[in-house]
C-alpha positions in Angstrom: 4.2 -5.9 33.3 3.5 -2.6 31.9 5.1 0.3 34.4 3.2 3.7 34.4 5.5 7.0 34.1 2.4 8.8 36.4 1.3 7.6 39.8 -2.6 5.7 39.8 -4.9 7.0 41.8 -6.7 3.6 43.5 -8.9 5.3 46.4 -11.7 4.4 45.1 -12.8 0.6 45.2 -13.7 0.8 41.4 -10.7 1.5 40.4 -8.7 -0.9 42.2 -11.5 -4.0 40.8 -10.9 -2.3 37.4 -6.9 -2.7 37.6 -7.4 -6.1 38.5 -10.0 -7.4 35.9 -9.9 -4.6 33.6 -9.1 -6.4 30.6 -10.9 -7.7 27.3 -9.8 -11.5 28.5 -9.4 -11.2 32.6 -13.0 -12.2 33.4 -13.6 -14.7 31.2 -10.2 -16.4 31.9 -11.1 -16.6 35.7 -14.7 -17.4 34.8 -13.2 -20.7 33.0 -10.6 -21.6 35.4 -13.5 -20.8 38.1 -15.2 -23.9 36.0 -12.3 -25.9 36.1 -10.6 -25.0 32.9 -6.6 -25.2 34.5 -4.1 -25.4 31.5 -3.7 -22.5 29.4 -3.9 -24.6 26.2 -7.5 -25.3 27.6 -8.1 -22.0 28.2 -7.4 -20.2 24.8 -9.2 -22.8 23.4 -12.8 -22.3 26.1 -12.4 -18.5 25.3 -11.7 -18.9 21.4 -11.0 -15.2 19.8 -8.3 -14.6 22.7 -4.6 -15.2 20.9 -2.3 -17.7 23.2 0.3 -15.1 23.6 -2.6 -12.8 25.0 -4.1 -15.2 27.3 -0.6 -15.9 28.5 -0.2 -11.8 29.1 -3.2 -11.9 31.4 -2.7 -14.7 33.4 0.7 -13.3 34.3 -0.9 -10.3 35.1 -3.5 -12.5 37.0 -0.9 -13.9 39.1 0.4 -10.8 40.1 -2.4 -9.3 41.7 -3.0 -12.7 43.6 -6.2 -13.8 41.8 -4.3 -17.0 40.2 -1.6 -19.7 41.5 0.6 -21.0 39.1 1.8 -24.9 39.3 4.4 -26.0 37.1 4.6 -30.4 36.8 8.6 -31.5 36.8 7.8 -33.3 33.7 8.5 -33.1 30.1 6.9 -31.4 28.3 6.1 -28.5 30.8 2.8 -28.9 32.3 1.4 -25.9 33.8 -2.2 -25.6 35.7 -3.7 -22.2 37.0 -6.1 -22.2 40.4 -8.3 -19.1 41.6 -6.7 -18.6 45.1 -8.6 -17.5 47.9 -8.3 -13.8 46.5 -9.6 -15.5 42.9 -12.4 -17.3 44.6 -13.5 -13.5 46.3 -14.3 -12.1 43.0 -16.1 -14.2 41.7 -19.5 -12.6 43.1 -18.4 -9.8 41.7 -18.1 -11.6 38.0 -21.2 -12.9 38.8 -23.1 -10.0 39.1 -21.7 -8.5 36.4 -23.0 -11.5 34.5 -26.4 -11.4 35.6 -26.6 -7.6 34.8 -25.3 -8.7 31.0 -27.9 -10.9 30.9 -30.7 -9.0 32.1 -29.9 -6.1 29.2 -28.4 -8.2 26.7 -31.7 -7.8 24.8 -30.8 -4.1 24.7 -27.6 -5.0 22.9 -28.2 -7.3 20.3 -30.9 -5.5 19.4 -28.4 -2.7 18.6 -29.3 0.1 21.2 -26.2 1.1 22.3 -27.0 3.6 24.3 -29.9 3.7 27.4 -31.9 6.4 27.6 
């Protein structure tokens, strides 16, 4: 993981849910393994656009912060499976009222206002 040369600032509750989800791919990956999408495979494939190096990249970064367990299968091939842990599972009101929001004003969107006046 990425180290920063300046201290961050996390006093604020914001910031410290925007470290942890903060990404292009972070909600959408805990979204899908909150709907029981497990193997990465699975997942890059249920998110689509995200490359299988990136979702890899997150899910590390996932695990870090204590949103995801990793389980690795003693079998050959590798199988891997990812599960929200108890931290994971917390967030996931704050997903979903991110997702209600987005779909309350997504008509603002995709009819191309970009900004709210």
């Amino acid at each position: 993981m990425y180290e920063r040369k300046t201290p961050e600032h996390l006093e604020c509750g914001i910031k410290v849910t925007a470290r942890v989800i903060g990404s292009k791919w972070k909600p959408c990956i805990i979204d899908a393994i909150s709907r029981g999408v497990h193997r990465p495979g699975a997942l890059q494939r249920e998110i689509g656009l995200a490359s299988r190096r990136v979702i890899q990249l997150q899910l590390k970064e996932l695990e870090e912060h204590g949103i995801v367990q990793k389980r690795v299968y003693p079998v050959l091939p590798q199988k891997v499976e990812y599960r929200l842990s108890e931290l994971g599972v917390s967030i996931l009101q704050v997903l979903e009222a991110m997702n209600e929001w987005g779909e309350a004003n997504r008509h603002l969107y995709l009819a191309g206002v970009t900004e709210l006046v």
